[in-house]
C-alpha positions as CSV (number, residue, x, y, z in Angstrom):
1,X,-39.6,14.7,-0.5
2,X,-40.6,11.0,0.1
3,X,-38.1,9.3,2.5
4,X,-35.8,6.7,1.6
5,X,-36.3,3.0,2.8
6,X,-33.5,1.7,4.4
7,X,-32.1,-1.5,3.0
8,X,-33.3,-4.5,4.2
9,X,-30.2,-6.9,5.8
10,X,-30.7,-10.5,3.9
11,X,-31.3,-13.3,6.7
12,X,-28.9,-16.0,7.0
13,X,-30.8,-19.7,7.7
14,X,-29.1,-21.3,10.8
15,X,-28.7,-25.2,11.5
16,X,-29.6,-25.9,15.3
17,X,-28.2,-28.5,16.9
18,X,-28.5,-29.9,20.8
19,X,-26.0,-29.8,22.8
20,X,-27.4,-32.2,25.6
21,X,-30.3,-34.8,25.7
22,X,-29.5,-36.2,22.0
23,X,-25.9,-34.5,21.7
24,X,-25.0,-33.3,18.1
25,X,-28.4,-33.7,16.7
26,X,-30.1,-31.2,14.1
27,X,-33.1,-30.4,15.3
28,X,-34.2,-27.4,13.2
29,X,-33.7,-24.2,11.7
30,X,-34.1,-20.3,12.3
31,X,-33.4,-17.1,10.0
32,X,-32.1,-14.0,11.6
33,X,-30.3,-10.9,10.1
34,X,-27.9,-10.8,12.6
35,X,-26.2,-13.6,15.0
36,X,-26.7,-12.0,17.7
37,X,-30.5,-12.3,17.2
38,X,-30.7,-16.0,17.0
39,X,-29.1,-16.3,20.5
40,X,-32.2,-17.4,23.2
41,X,-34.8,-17.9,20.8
42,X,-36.5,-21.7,21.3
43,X,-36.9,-24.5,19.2
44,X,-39.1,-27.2,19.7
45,X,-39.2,-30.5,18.2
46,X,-41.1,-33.4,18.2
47,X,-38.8,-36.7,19.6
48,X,-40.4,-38.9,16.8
49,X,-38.3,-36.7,14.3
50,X,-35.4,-37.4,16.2
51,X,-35.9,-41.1,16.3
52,X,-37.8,-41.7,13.6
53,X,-40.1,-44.0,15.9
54,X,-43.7,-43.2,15.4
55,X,-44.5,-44.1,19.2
56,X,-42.8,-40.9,20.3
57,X,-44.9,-38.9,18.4
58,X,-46.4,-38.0,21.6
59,X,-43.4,-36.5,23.4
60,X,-42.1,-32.3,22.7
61,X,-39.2,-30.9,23.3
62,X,-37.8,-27.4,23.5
63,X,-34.2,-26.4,23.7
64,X,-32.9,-22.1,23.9
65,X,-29.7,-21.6,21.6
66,X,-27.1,-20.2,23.5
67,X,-23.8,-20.1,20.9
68,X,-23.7,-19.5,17.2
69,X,-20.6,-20.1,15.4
70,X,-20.8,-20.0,11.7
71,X,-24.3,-20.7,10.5
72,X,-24.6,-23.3,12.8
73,X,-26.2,-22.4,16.5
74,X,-26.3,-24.7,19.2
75,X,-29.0,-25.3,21.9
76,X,-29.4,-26.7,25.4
77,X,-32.5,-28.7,26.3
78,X,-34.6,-26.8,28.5
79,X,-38.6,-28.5,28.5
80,X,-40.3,-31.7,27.6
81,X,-44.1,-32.0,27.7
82,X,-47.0,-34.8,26.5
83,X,-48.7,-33.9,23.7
84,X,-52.1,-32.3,24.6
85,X,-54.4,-34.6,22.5
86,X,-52.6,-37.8,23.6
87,X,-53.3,-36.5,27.2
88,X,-57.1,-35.8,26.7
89,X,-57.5,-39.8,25.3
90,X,-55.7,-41.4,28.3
91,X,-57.9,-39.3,30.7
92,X,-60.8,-41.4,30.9
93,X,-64.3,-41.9,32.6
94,X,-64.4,-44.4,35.6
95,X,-60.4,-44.1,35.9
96,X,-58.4,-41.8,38.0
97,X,-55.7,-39.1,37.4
98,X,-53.1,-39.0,39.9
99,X,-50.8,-36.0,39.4
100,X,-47.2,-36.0,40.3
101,X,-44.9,-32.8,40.6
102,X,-41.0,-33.6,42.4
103,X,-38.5,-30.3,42.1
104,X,-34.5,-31.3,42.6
105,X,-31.1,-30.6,41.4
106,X,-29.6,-32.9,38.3
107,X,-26.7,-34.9,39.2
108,X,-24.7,-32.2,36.9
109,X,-26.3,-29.4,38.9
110,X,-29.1,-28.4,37.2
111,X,-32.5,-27.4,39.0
112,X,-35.5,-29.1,37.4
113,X,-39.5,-30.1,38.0
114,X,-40.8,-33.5,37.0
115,X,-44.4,-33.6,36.6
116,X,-45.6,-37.4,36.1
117,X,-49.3,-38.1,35.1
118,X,-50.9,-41.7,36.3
119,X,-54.1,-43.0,34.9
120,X,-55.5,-46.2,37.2
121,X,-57.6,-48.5,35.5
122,X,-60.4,-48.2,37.9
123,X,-62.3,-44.9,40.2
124,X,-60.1,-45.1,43.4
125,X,-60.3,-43.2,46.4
126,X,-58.8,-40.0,47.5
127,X,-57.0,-42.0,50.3
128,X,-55.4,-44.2,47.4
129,X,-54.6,-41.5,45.2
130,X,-52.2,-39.7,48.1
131,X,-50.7,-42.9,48.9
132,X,-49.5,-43.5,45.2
133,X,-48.3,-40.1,45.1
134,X,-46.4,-39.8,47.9
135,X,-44.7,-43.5,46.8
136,X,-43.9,-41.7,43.6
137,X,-42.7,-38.4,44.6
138,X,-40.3,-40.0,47.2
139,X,-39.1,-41.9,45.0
140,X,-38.3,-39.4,42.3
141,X,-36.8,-37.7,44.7
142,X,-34.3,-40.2,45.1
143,X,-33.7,-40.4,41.5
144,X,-33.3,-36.7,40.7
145,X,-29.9,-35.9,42.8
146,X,-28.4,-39.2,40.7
147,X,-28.7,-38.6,37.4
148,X,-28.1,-36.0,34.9
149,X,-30.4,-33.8,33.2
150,X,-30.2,-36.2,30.1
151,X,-30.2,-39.2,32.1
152,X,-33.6,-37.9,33.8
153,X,-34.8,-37.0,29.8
154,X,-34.1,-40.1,28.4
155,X,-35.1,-42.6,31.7
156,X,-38.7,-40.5,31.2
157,X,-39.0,-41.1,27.4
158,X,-37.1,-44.3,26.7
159,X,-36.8,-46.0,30.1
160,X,-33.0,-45.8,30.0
161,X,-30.6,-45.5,31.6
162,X,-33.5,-46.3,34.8
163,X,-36.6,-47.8,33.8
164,X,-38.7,-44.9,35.6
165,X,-42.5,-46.1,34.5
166,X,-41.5,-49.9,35.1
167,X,-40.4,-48.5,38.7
168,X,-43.5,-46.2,39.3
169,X,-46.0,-48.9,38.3
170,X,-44.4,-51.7,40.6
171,X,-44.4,-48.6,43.7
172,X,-48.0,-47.4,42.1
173,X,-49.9,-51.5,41.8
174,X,-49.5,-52.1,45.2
175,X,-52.1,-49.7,45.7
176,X,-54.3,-49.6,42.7
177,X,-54.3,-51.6,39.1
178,X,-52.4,-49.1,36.5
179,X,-53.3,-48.1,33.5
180,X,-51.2,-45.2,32.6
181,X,-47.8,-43.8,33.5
182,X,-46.3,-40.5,31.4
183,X,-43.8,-37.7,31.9
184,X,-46.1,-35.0,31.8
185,X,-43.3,-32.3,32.1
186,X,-39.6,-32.0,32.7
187,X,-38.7,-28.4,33.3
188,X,-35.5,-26.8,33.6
189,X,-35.9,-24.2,36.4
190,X,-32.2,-22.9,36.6
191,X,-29.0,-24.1,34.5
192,X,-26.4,-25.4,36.6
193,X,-22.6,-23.4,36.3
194,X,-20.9,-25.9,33.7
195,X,-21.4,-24.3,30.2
196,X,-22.5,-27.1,27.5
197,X,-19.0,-28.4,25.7
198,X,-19.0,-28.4,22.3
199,X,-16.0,-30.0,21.7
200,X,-17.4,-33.8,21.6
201,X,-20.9,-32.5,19.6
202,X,-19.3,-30.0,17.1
203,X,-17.8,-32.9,15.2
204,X,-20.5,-35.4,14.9
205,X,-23.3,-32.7,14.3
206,X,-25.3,-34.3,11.8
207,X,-26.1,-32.3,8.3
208,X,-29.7,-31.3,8.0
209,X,-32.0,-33.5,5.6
210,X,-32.0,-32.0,2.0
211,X,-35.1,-30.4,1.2
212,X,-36.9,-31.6,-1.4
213,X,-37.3,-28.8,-4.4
């Protein structure tokens, strides 16, 4: 006798919204068949949809759900990065790349990696090249241990609440004419004890855009 297919469960469509970085935000959706499924999967979005500004277009970020209450499930920021094509057309011939990488703990105690990227505006030397990076890294270094994980976020894509490229280029000029200055990367190596609230986000969770039929 032919065996009976089990019944398929029906997927439920759950809203996504940050916790952290852009607090209360929807920033996707995900189908599962069970809750319990939906918790650390990843959703990435591009900033521009967030803003609405066309000039962060080039930025990604990633957050990992961690809570679902509802049909709503909630996620925590855990990687930016710089769009690959917009990386390729700042790399250049007769410039230089100088490559940043500084690892530290957030002022709210999470441990992270920054990876800057710098493009001069002319060939400079290897000499040069160390001297702007080791400017930079000390100097992110300093930065890291007084800020929070969203401070850090939005100082790298916005410039606030620390103008980090206007800083960089000042330390960076004083070697070599600038060109260039992006937040490659911003990892998130460990999450620090403090579990996300949800008290102040829950309530001004935006509803997601209708979809047009």
């Amino acid at each position: 006798m032919p065996r009976r297919r089990a019944a398929r469960k029906s997927k439920t469509w759950y809203q996504v919204y940050a916790v952290d970085v852009f607090p209360g935000k929807w920033i996707g959706e995900t189908p599962a068949s069970d809750p319990e499924l939906v918790i650390g999967r990843n959703v990435e979005v591009v900033v521009r949809d967030i803003t609405g500004d066309f000039m962060h277009e080039k930025y990604k970020l990633w957050f990992r759900i961690f809570r679902v209450d509802g049909s709503k499930a909630y996620a925590r920021f855990i990687k930016e990065m710089l769009n690959r094509d917009y990386l390729r057309s700042i790399v250049q011939r007769r410039t230089s790349r100088v490559d940043i990488m500084v690892e530290g703990t957030t002022k709210d105690g999470h441990h992270v990696r920054v990876f800057y990227i710098i493009i001069t505006s002319v060939r400079v030397r290897h000499s040069q090249e160390r001297a702007i990076r080791a400017r930079v890294v000390e100097y992110l270094s300093e930065q890291i241990p007084q800020l929070t994980l969203e401070e850090i976020v939005k100082s790298s894509i916005f410039n606030e609440p620390v103008n980090f490229s206007e800083s960089i280029r000042q330390l960076s000029t004083k070697i070599a004419p600038i060109k260039n200055i992006e937040p490659r990367k911003i990892v998130v190596l460990r999450f620090g004890e403090a579990t996300p609230s949800l008290e102040k986000e829950e309530p001004e969770a935006e509803e997601p855009p209708i979809q047009e039929a």
